[in-house]
C-alpha positions as CSV (number, residue, x, y, z in Angstrom):
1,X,-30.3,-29.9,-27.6
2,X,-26.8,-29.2,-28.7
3,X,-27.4,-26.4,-30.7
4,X,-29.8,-24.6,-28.0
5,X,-26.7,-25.2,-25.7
6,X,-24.2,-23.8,-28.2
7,X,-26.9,-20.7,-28.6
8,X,-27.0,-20.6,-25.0
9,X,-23.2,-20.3,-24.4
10,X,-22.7,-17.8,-27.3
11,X,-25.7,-15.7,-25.6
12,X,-24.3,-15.8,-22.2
13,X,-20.9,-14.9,-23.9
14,X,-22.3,-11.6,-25.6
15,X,-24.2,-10.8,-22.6
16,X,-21.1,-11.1,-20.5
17,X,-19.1,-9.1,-23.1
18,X,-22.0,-6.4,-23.3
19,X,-22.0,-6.1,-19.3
20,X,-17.7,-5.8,-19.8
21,X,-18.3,-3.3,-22.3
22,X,-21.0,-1.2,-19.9
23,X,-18.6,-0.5,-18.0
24,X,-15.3,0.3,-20.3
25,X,-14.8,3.7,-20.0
26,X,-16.7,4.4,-17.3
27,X,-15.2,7.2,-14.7
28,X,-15.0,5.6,-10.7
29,X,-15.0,8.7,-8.5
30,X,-12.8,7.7,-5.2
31,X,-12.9,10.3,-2.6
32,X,-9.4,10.5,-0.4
33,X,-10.5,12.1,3.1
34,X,-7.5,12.6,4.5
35,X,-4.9,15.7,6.7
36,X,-3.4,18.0,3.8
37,X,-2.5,20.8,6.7
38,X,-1.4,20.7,10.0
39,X,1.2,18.3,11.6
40,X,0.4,15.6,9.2
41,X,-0.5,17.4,6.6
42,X,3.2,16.8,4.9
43,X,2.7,12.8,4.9
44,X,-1.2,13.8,3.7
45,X,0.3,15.9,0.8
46,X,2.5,12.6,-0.1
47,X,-0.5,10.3,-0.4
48,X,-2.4,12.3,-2.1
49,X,-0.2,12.7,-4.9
50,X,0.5,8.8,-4.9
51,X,-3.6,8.4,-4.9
52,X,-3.9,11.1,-8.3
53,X,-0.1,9.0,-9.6
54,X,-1.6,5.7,-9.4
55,X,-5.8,6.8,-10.9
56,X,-3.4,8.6,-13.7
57,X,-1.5,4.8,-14.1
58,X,-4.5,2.5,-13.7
59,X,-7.0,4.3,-15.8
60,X,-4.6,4.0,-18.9
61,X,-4.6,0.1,-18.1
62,X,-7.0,-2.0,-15.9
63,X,-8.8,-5.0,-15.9
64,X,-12.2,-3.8,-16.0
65,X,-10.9,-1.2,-18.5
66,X,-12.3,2.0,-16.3
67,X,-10.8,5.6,-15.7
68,X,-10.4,6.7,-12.2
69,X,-11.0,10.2,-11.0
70,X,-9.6,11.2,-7.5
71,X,-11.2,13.9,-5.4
72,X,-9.1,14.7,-2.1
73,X,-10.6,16.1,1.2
74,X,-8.6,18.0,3.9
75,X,-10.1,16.5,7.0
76,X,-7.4,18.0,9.2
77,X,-7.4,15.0,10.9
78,X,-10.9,15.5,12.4
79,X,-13.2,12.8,12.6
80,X,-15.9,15.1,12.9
81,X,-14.3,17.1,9.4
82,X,-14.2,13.9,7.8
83,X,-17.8,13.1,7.9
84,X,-18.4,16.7,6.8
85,X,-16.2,15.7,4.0
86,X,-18.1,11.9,3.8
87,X,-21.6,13.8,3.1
88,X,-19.9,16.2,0.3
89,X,-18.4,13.6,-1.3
90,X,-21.8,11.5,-1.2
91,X,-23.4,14.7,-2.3
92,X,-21.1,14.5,-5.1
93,X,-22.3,10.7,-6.1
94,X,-18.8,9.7,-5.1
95,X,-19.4,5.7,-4.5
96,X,-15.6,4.9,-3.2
97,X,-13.9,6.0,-0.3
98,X,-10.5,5.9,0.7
99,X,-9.0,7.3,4.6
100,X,-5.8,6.1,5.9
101,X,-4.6,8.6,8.1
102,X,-5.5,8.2,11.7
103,X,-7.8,5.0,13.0
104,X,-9.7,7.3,14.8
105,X,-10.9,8.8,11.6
106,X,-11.3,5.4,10.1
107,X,-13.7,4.2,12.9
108,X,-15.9,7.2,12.6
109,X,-15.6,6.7,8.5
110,X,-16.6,2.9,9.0
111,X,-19.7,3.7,11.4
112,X,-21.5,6.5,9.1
113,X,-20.9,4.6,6.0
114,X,-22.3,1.5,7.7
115,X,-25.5,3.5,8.3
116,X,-25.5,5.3,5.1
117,X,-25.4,2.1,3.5
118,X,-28.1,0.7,5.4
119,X,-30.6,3.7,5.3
120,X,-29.6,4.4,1.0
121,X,-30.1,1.0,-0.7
122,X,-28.8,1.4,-4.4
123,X,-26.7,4.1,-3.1
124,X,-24.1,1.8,-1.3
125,X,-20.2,3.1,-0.6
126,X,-17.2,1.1,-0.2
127,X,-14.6,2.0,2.0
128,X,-10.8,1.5,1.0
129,X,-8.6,1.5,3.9
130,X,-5.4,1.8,2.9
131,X,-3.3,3.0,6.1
132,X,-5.7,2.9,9.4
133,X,-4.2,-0.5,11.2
134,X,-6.3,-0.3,14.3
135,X,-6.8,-4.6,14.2
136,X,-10.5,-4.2,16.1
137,X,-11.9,-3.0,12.1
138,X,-11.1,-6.6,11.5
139,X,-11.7,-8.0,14.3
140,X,-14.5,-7.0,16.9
141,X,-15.8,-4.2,14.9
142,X,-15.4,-5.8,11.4
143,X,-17.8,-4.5,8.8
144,X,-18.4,-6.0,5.2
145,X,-17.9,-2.5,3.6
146,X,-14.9,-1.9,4.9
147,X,-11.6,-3.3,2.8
148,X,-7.9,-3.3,4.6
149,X,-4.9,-3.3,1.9
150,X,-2.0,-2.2,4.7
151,X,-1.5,-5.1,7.2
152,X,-3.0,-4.3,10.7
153,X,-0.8,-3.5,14.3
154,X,-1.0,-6.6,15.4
155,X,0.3,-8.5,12.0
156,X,3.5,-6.4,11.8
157,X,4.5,-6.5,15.6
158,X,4.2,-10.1,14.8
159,X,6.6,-9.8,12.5
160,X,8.7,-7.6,14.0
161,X,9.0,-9.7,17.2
162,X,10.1,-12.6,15.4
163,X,12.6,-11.0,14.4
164,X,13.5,-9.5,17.6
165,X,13.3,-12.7,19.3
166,X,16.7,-13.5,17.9
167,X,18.9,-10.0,18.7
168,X,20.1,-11.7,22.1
169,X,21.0,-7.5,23.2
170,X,17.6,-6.4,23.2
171,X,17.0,-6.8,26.8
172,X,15.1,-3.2,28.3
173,X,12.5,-2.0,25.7
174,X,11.0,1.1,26.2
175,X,7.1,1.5,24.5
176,X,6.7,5.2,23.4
177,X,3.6,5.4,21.4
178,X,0.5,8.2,20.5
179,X,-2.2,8.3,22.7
180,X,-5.0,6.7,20.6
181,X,-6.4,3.0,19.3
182,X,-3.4,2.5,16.9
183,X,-0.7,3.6,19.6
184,X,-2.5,1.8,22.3
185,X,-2.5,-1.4,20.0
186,X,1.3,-1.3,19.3
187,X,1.8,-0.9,23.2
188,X,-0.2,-3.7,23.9
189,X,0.9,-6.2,21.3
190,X,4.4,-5.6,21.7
191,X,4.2,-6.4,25.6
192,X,1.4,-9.7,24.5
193,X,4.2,-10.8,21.6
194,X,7.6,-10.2,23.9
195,X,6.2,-12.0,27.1
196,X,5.5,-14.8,24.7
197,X,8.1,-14.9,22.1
198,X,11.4,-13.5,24.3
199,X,10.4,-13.8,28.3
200,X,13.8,-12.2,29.3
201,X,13.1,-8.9,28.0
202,X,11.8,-6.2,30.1
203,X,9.5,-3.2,29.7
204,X,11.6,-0.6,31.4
205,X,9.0,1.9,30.4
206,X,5.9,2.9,28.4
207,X,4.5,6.2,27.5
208,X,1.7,7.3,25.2
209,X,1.7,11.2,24.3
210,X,-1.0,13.0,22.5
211,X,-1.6,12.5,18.6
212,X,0.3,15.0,17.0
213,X,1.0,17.7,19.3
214,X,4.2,17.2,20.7
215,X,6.8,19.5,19.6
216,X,9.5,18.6,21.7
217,X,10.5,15.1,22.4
218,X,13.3,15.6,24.5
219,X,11.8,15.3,27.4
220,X,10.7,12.1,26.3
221,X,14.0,11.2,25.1
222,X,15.4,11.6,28.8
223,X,12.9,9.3,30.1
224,X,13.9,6.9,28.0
225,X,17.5,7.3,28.8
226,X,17.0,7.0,32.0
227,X,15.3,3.7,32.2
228,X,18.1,2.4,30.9
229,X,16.4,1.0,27.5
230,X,18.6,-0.1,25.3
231,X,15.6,-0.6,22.4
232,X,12.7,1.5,21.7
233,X,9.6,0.0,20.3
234,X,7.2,3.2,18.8
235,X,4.3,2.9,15.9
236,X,4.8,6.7,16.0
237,X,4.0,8.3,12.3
238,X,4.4,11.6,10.3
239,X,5.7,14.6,12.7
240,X,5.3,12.2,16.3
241,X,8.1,9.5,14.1
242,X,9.9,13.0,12.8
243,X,10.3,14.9,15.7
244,X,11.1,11.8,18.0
245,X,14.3,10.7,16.1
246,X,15.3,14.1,15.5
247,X,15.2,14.5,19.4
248,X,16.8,10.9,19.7
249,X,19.8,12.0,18.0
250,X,19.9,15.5,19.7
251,X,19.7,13.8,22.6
252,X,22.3,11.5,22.3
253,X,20.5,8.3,22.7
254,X,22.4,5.3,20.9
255,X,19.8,2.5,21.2
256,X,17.8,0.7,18.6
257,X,14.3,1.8,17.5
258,X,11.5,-0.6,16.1
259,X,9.5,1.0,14.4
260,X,6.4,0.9,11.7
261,X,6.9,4.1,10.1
262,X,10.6,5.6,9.5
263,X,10.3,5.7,5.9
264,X,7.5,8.4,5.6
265,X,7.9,12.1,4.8
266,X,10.2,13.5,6.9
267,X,11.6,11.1,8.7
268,X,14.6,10.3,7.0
269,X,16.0,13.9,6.8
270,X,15.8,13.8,10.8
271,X,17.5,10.7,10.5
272,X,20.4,11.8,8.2
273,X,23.1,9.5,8.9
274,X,22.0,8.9,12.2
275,X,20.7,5.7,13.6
276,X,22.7,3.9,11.1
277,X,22.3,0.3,11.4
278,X,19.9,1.1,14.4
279,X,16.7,2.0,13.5
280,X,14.2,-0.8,12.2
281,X,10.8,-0.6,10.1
282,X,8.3,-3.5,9.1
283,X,6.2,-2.7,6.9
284,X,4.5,-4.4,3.5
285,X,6.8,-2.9,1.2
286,X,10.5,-1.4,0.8
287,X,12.0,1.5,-0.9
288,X,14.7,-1.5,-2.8
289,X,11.8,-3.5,-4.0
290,X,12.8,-3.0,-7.8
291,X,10.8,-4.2,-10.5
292,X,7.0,-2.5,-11.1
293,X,7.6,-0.8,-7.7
294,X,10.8,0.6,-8.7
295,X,9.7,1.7,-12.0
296,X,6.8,3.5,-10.1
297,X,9.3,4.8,-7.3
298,X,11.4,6.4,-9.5
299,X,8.7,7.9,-11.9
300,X,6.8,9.3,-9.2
301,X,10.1,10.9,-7.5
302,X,11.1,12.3,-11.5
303,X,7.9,13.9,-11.4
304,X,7.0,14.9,-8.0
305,X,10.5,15.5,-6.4
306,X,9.2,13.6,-3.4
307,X,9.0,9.4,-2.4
308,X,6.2,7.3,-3.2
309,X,5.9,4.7,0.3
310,X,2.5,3.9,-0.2
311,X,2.1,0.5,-1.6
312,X,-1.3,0.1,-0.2
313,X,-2.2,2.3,-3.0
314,X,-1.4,0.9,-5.9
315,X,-2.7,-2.8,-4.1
316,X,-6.2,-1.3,-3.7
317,X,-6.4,0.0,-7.6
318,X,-5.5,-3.8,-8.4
319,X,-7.9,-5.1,-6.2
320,X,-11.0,-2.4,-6.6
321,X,-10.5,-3.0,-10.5
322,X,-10.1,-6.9,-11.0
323,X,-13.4,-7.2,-8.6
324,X,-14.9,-4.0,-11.1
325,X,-13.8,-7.2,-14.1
326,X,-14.6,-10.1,-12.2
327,X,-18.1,-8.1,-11.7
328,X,-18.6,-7.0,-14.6
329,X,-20.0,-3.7,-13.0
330,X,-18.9,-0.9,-10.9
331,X,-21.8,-1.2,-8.4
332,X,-20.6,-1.2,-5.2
333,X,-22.6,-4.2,-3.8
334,X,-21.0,-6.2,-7.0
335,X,-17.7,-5.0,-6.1
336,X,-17.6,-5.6,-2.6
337,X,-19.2,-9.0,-3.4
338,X,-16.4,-9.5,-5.7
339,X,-13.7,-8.1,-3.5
340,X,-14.6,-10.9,-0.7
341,X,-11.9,-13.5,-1.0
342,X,-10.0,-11.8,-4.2
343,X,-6.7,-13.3,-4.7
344,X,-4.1,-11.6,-6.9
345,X,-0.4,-10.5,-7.9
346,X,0.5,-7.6,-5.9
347,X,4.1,-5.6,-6.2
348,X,5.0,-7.7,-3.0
349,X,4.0,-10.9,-4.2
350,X,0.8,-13.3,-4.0
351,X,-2.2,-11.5,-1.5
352,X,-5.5,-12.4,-0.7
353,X,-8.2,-10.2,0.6
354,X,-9.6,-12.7,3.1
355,X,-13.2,-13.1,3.1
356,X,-13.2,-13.8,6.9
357,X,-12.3,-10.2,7.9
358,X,-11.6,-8.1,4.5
359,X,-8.0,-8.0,5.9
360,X,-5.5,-7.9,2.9
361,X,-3.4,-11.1,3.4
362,X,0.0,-10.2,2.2
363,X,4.2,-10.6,3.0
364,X,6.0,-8.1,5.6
365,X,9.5,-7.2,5.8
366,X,12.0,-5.9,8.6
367,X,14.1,-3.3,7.1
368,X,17.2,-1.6,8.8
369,X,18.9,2.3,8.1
370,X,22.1,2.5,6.5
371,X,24.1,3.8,3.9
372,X,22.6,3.7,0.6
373,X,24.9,1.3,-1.9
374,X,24.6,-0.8,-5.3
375,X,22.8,-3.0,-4.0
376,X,19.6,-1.2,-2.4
377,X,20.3,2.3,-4.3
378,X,17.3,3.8,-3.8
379,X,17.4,7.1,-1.3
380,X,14.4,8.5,0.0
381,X,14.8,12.4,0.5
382,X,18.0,12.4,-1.1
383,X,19.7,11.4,2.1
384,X,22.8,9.1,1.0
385,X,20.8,6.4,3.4
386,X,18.5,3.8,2.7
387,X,16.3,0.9,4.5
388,X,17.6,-2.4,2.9
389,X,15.6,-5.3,3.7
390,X,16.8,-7.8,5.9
391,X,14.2,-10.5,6.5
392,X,11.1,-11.2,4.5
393,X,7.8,-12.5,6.2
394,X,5.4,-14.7,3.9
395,X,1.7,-14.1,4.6
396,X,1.3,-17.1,6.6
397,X,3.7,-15.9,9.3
398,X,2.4,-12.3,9.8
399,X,-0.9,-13.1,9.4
400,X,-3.3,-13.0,12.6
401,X,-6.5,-14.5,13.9
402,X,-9.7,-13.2,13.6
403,X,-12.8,-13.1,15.7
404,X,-14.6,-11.3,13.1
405,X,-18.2,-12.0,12.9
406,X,-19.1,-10.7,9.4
407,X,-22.4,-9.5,8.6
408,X,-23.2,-9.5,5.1
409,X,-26.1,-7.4,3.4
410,X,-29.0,-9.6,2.3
C-alpha cells in the first residue's frame, strides 16, 4: 500500500511536471484594442508601448515559464471599431484580450465576448481590463470573463474623499466630468461620498461635456469661477484632463483639483509648474514608488523617452501568468478558473483578485503636484514637478461592496 502510494505521488508529480512543461515556451497572443489616433490616441500610444515593455520583461521570466506576444488594435475609441477589431483578433486565434481605454468600449468588449464564449465552447477569451473603471462591470453587469486590475470609480473616490474629509477649506466643489458611464460614476459618487463623509460641503456646480471633443475649456473654466468653487472634483483623462488644466491656468483659476488622472501623457506639461501643491490624483500607483516599479520607470523612460503610468499592466502579466502556473495550462477556462480568488505580490503590495466580482483588490494613494526633489525625484515629461504621495490607502479601506451575481460556466 505504501509503495502504490509512493508510485502514485511520483506519477502525479511527473504528470504535473509534464503538464508545466506543455506549456513552457508556449507563445500567449494578447490582443490590446485600444485609441492609437485621435484625441486619445497620445495616452493609447503610451500603453501600448508599456503593454509590448512588459510581454518583452515577462516572457524572459514568468511563472508558468511562457512568452507573450502583443498584437495592438486602433479602435479609435469606437465601440463599434473595437468589435471589428475583437473578430480579427479572434480570427487571428488570439485567446486574451486587453481594452482599457473608454468604459464604453469595455461594455461592448464584455457583451460580445460573453456571447462568443457561449456560442464557441473550446474557443473561450478572457478579457483583461486594465483601465475601464465603470464599477457596474463588477457590479450589476459583472461577468466571469471579465478581470479588473485598475481599481473601479467608486473605490478611488472613496479614497479620495477620505482624504478630503479632513481639508476643513474644501467647502464649494464643482463636478466637471465627460459625458459617459465613467464621468457619470465620478459625478455621482463624489456627491453619494461628500453628503456622507463631509455634509458641509456644497456642490456649487456640475457639468458633464462630451468624451473627447472639447477643445476649449475656458468656457468651462468661467463657469467654474463663477460658482465660486474653491475645489474641483473631475475623472477627466487624456486630452479632456490636458486641455482642462491647461485652460485652468490660462484662466487664472487658483483652486484645488481632485482628480484620477493628472499623471497621464500630457498632462503634466499643461501643468508645468502650475497647480503646485494644488492639484491631487488617486490612483493605484505613483511615479516615486521606487523599487521593481522604479527600475521599470526608468528603463522604460531610457528607452522610450516617454513615462510608463500603467501599473495595471505589469499587475495583469503577474496575475494572467501565476493562474497560467497554478493551471498548469494556458486554456482560458483553466486560467480564468485559476484567476478567481488569485492572491499575490504586486509592485504596490499584497492584492487579491476577488472571486466575488473579479475586481483586483489592491492599496490606493492620494498624491499631490510639486516640485520634484531628493526625495520623490522622479519627473514625468521632464517637468522639474512631480506627484509625491501623501497618504496611502490599504485595500480594506478603498475597497467597495458588491452586488455582483456571478455566473460561472458549467
Amino acid at each position: 500500500m505504501h509503495f502504490a502510494i509512493k508510485s502514485l505521488t511520483a506519477a502525479s508529480l511527473l504528470a504535473c511536471a509534464l503538464a508545466a512543461q506543455a506549456q513552457k515556451g508556449e507563445t500567449v497572443k494578447i490582443a490590446l484594442i485600444d485609441p492609437q489616433t485621435g484625441l486619445m490616441g497620445p495616452v493609447g500610444n503610451n500603453q501600448v508601448k508599456s503593454w509590448q515593455f512588459f510581454a518583452e520583461k515577462f516572457s524572459q521570466s514568468n511563472p508558468a515559464g511562457v512568452k507573450f506576444e502583443l498584437i495592438a488594435f486602433d479602435n479609435k475609441l469606437s465601440p463599434a471599431e473595437s468589435l471589428n477589431n475583437l473578430k480579427a483578433a479572434l480570427d487571428q486565434g488570439v485567446r486574451y484580450i486587453a481594452q482599457g481605454n473608454g468604459s464604453s468600449v469595455a461594455g461592448a468588449l464584455i457583451d460580445a465576448i460573453s456571447k462568443h464564449n457561449e456560442r464557441n465552447p473550446g474557443k473561450e477569451v478572457i478579457f483583461l481590463n486594465y483601465a475601464a473603471v465603470d464599477p457596474d462591470f463588477t457590479n450589476s453587469k459583472c461577468n466571469y470573463w471579465h478581470f479588473r486590475f485598475d481599481a473601479d470609480t467608486s473605490m478611488k473616490m472613496e479614497a479620495m474623499t477620505t482624504f478630503m474629509k479632513d481639508i476643513p477649506d474644501v467647502k464649494k466643489v464643482y463636478l466637471l466630468n465627460q459625458n459617459y458611464s465613467h464621468g457619470q460614476q465620478v459625478a455621482k459618487f463624489a456627491k453619494e461620498n461628500l453628503a456622507r463623509k463631509r455634509p458641509d460641503v456644497q456642490i456649487v456646480g456640475e457639468d458633464l461635456h462630451p468624451l473627447a471633443q472639447v477643445r476649449d475649456f475656458a468656457p468651462y473654466i468661467a463657469k467654474i469661477k463663477a460658482s465660486g468653487a474653491d475645489t474641483v472634483i473631475t475623472g477627466n483623462w487624456a486630452s479632456d484632463m490636458t486641455l482642462l488644466v491647461k485652460a485652468a491656468g490660462e484662466g487664472g483659476y487658483t483652486g484645488k483639483f481632485f482628480t484620477y488622472y493628472t499623471g497621464l501623457t500630457g498632462t503634466p506639461t499643461a501643468l508645468g509648474t502650475g497647480g503646485e501643491g494644488r492639484v491631487y490624483q488617486v490612483a493605484y500607483q505613483h511615479y516615486n514608488m521606487g523599487g521593481q516599479m522604479g527600475k521599470w520607470a526608468d528603463e522604460f523612460k531610457a528607452k522610450y523617452k516617454d513615462d510608463m503610468y500603467t501599473g495595471a499592466i505589469p499587475l495583469a502579466y503577474t496575475a494572467v501568468s501565476e493562474a497560467m502556473a497554478k493551471a498548469k495550462s494556458t486554456d482560458p477556462v483553466k486560467v480564468a478558473a485559476a484567476l478567481e480568488g488569485l492572491k499575490f505580490k504586486g509592485f504596490n503590495g499584497e492584492v487579491e483578485m476577488r472571486k466575488l466580482d473579479h475586481q483586483l483588490q489592491q492599496p490606493l494613494f492620494v498624491t499631490v503636484w510639486q516640485k520634484a526633489d531628493k526625495k520623490y525625484p522622479y519627473s514625468p515629461e521632464n517637468t522639474g514637478m512631480t506627484l509625491a504621495p501623501v497618504k496611502e490607502y490599504p485595500s480594506y479601506i478603498s475597497s467597495t461592496p458588491t452586488s455582483c451575481q456571478m455566473k460561472r460556466p458549467g
